[in-house]
N, C-alpha and C positions, 0 to 999 in steps of 0.2 A: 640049594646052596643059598648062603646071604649075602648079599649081595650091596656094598655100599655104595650112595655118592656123597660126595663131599664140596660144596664151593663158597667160597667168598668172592667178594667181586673184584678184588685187586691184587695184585702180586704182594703186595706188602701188609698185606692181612693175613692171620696166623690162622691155622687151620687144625689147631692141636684139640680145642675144644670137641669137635668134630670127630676126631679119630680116636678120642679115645673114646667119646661113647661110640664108639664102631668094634671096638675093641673090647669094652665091655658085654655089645650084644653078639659078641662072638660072629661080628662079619668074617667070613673070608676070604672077600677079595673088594679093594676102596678103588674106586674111579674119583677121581680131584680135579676140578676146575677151578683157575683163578681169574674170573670174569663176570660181568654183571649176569643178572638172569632175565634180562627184559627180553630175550629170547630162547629159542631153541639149537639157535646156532651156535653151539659147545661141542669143543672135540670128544673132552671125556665123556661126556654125558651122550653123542652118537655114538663111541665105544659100546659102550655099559649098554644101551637097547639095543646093538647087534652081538654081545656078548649072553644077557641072558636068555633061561631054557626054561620051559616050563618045568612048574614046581619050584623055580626060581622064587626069592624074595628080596625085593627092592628095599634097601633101611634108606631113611634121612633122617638129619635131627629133627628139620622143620618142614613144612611146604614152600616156606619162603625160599629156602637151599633148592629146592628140584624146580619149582615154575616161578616168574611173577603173576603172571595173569590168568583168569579161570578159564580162557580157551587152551591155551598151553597146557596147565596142568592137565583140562581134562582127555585132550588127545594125547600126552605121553603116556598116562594112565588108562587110556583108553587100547596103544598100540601095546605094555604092558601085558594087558588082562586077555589080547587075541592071541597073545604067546603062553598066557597061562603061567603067567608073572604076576605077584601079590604085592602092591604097594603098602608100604608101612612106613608113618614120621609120626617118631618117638614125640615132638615135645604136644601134637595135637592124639596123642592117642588112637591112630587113625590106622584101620587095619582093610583094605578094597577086598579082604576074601571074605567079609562078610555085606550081609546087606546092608544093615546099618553103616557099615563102614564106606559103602558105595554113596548114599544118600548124604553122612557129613561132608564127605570129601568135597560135595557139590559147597556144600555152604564155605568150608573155610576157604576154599578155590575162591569164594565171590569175594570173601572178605580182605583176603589179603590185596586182591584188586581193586576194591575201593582203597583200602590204609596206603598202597602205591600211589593209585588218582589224586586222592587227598595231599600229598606229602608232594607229588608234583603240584595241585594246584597253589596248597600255600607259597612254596617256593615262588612260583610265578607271583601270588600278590605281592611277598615279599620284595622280588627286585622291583615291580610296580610303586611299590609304596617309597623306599629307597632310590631309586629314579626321580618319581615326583617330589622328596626333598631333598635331591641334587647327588647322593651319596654314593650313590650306585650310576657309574660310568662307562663301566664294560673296561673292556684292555684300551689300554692306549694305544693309537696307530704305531706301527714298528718304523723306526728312518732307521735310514743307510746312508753312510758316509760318503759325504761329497752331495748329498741328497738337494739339496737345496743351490748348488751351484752346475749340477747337470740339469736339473728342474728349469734353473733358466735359459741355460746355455739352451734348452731344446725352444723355450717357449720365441726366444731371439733369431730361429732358427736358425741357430751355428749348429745343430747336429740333428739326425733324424732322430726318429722315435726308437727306432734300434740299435741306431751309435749311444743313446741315453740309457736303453733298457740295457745292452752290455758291457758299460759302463756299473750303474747300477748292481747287474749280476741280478735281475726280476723279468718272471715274464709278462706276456704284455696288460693282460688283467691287470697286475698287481703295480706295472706302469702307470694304467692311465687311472687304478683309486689311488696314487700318490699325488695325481695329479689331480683330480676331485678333494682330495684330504685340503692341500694347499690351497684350493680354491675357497673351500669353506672356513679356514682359516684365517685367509688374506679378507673375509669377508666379514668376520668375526672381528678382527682388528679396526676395521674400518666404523663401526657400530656404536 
């Protein structure tokens, strides 16, 4: 039987591309995920490897669709091949019931996990370089109303930390970095 998966990493990413080459390679039967692949924890995708049998064949478009990383791939591919299940992604040409096809598998596995590495490391230089000239701030702390007249009514001690935190409506963490926030603030002011 053919056997497809299908995932994008967001609810709001369309999945049609996907299904219709599943449909062209006459899959029949699609398991669909809408969630990152930086792991293995995916419902559709544990379906789909307690689903198939041997003599089973696994379609994906890409590798990038079934693993991100070349530990991942090679143990689904590995739990696969002990049920005598055939991996195959159409756009790498990639077939696990051959030797050859056992041996690439190892390399595009490696490569899509550096092209991830990479793509997360630039990101990081990115906010790095953005940060060092000022542009990149991250979120702005969240305030709540009345924030600033409970903040002092507690600092006065006209109420406890919990007459302010339910006031507030925060618990106590999120209390006392409001109260850190303000500090660095009132500090910043004073500068």
């Amino acid at each position: 039987m053919k056997v497809g998966y299908v995932r994008v990493s967001t609810q709001g990413q369309n999945t049609a591309r996907q299904e219709v080459l599943m449909q062209e390679l006459g899959v029949e039967k699609v398991f669909l995920d809408k969630q990152s692949g930086k792991d293995t924890a995916r419902p559709e995708l544990k379906k789909m490897m307690e689903f198939v049998r041997e003599g089973d064949v696994v379609i994906v478009e890409s590798i990038s669709r079934f693993a991100r990383c070349t530990r991942d791939l090679l143990e689904l591919v590995e739990q696969l091949s002990g049920k005598g299940v055939a991996f195959v992604s159409k756009k790498e040409a990639l077939d696990t019931s051959t030797p050859s096809g056992r041996f690439v598998l190892t390399i595009f596995g490696a490569i899509a996990q550096l092209e991830r590495e990479s793509i997360l490391q630039r990101q990081k230089e990115g906010i790095a370089i953005a940060k060092a000239q000022g542009k990149y701030t991250g979120r702005p702390p969240k305030t709540y109303p009345d924030q600033e007249a409970v903040l002092g009514a507690w600092r006065r001690g006209e109420i406890s930390v919990g007459q302010a935190r339910k006031q507030l409506g925060v618990s106590k963490s999120t209390f006392y970095r409001l109260v850190a926030n303000q500090k660095k603030e009132e500090k910043k002011s004073h500068e």
